[in-house]
TORDRENFI-929044 format. One record per residue (C-alpha): residue number from 1; residue in three letters; x, y, z. Coordinates in pm, 1 decimal, always signed. Each point is the difference from the previous one (the first is absolute). Layout:
% residues N
[NUM, "ALA", [X, Y, Z]];
...
***
This chain:
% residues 148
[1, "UNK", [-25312.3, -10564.5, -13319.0]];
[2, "UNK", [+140.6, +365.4, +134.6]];
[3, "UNK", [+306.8, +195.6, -139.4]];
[4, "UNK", [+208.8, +84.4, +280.9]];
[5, "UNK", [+271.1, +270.4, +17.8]];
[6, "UNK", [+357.1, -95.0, +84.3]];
[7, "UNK", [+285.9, +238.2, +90.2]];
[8, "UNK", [+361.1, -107.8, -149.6]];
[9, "UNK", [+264.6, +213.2, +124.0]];
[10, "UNK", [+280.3, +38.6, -268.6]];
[11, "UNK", [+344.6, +182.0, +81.2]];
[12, "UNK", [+175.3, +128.2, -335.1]];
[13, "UNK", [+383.2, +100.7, +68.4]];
[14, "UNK", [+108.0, +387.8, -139.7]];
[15, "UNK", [+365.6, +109.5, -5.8]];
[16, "UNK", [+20.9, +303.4, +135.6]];
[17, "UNK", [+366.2, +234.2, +9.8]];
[18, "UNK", [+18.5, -24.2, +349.2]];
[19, "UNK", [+168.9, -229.2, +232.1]];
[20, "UNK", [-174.5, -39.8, +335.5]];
[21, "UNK", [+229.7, -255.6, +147.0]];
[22, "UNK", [+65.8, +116.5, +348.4]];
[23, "UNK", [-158.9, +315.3, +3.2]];
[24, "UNK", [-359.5, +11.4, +196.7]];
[25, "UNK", [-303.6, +103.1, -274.8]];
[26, "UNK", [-164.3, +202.8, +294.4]];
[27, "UNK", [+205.0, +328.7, -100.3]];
[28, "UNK", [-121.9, +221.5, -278.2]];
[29, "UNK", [+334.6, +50.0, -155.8]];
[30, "UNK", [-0.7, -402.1, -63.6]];
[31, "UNK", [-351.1, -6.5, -57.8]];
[32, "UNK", [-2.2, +301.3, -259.9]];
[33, "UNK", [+323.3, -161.4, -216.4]];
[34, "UNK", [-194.2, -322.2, -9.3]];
[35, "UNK", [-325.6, +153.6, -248.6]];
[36, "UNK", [+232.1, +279.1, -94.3]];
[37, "UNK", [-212.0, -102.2, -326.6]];
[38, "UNK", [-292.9, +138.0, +113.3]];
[39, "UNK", [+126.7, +347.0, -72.3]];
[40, "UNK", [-34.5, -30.2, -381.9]];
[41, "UNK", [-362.7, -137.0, -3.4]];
[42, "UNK", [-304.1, +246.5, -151.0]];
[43, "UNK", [-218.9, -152.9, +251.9]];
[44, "UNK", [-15.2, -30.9, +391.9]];
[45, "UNK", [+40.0, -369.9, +153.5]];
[46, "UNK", [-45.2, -131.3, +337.0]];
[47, "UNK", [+206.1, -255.9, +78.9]];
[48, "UNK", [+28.2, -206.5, +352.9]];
[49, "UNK", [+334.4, -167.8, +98.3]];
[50, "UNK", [-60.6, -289.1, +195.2]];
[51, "UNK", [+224.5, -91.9, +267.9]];
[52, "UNK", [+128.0, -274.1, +205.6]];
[53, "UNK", [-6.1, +46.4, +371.0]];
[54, "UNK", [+403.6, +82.5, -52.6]];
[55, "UNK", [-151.5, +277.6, -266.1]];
[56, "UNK", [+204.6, -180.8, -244.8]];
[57, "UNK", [-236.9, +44.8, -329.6]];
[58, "UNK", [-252.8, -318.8, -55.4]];
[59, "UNK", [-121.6, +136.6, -301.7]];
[60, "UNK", [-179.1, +327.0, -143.7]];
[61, "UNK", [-318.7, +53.7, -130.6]];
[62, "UNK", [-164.4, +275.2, -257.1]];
[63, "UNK", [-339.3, +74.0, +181.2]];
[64, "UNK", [-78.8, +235.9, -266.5]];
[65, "UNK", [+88.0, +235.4, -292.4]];
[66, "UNK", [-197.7, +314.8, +18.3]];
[67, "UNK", [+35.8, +302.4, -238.4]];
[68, "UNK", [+232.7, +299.4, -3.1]];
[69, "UNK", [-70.1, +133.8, +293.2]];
[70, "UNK", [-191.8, -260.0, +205.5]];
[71, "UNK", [-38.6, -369.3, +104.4]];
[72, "UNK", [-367.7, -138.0, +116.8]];
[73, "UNK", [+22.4, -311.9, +303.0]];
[74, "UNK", [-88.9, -119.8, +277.2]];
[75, "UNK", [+187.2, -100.9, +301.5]];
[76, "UNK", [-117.6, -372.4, -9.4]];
[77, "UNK", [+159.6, -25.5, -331.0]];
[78, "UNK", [+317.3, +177.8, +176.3]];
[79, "UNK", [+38.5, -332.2, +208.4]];
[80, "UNK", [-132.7, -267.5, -188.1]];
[81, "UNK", [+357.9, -139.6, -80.4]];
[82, "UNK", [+115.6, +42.2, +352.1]];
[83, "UNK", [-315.3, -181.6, +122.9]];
[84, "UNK", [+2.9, -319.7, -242.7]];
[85, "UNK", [+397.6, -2.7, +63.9]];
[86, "UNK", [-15.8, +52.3, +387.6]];
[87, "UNK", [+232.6, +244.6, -21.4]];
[88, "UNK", [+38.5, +254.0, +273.7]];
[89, "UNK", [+164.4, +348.2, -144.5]];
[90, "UNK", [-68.5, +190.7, -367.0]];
[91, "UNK", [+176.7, +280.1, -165.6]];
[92, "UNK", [-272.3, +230.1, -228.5]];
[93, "UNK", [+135.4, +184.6, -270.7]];
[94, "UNK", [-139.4, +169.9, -292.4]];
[95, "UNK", [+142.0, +303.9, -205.3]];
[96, "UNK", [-89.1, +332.6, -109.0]];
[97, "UNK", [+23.2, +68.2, -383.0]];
[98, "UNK", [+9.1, +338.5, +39.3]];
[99, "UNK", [+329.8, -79.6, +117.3]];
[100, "UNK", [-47.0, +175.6, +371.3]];
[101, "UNK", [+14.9, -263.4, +275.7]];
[102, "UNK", [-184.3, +233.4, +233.6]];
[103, "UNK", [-298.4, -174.0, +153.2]];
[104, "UNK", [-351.0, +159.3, -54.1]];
[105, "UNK", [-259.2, -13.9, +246.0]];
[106, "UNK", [-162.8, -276.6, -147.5]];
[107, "UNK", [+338.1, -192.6, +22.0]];
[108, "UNK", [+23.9, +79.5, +354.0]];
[109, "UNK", [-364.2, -64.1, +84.6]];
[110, "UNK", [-2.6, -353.3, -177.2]];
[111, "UNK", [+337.1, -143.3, +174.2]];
[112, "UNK", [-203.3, +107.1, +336.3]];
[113, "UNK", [-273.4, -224.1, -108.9]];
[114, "UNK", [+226.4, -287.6, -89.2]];
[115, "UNK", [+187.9, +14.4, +313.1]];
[116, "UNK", [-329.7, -29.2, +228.5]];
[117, "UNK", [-152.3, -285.9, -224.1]];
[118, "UNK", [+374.2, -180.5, +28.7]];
[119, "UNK", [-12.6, +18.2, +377.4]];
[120, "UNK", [-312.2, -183.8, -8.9]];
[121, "UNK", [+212.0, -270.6, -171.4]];
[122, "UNK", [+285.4, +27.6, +173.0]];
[123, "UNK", [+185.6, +94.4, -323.3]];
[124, "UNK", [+278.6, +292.8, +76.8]];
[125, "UNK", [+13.8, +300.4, -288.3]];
[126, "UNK", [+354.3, +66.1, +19.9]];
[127, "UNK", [+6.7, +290.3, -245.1]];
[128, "UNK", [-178.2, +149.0, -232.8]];
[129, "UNK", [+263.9, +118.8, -289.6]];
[130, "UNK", [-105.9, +228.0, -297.3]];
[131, "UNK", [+232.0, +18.5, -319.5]];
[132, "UNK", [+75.5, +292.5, -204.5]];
[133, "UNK", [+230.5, +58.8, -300.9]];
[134, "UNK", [+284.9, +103.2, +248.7]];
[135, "UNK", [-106.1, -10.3, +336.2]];
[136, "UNK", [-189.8, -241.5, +257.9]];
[137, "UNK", [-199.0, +82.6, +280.4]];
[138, "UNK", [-65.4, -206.3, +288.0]];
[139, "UNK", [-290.7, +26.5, +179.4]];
[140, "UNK", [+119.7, -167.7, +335.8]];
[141, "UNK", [+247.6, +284.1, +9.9]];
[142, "UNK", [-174.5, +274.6, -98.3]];
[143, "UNK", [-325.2, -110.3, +198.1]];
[144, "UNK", [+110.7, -263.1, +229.7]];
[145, "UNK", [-321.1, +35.6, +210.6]];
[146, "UNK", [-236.4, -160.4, -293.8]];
[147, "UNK", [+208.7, -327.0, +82.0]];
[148, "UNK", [-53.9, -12.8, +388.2]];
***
């Protein structure tokens, strides 16, 4: 007799204060107000937004929760969700507890990585927000190339 291992995929449901009915998740301003909670946390969390190929949200996904100034992963585990779901388009977020959205160069370096493994896949990285305790930062605006 063998053990084998078997993969369940659960979805939970989590109110958030933001209603997303009609606008498109794909701009930072939307995506920002959505995990607008992520501003009060000690330590920094990845989180992928998984989206239908109308970028309405599937479902989201914490990758990882790192410490208070960084977060440890690998891009595989950046589209696991969007692979076993066959979903076509993610969001990634995570936040800054420093409270400064500005990227470092690890940030920017990572999100580079990710996008060339997700081509591979055929998976589109649509933006790459960062949360801080008042501001946001999008990383398709302020370095559009990393996305191309």
């Amino acid at each position: 007799m063998a053990t084998l291992r078997e993969i369940d995929v659960k979805y939970r449901f989590k109110e958030v204060e933001c209603n997303i009915i009609g606008q498109s998740v794909t701009e930072p301003e939307v995506v920002a107000k959505l995990f607008d909670y992520l501003k009060h946390e000690t330590k920094e969390q990845f989180i992928v937004v998984n989206l239908t190929s109308q970028h309405d949200i599937n479902c989201f996904e914490v990758v990882a929760t790192g410490s208070t100034d960084s977060v440890c992963m690998r891009p595989a585990e950046i589209m696991r969700t969007a692979i076993i779901l066959n979903l076509k388009a993610v969001l990634l977020i995570h936040n800054h507890p420093s409270g400064k959205s500005k990227p470092s160069q690890a940030d920017i370096n990572f999100t580079k990585r990710v996008c060339e493994a997700a081509k591979v896949m055929d998976i589109n990285i649509l933006d790459h927000v960062i949360i801080g305790l008042d501001t946001f930062t999008s990383l398709q605006q302020t370095h559009s190339h990393i996305f191309n």
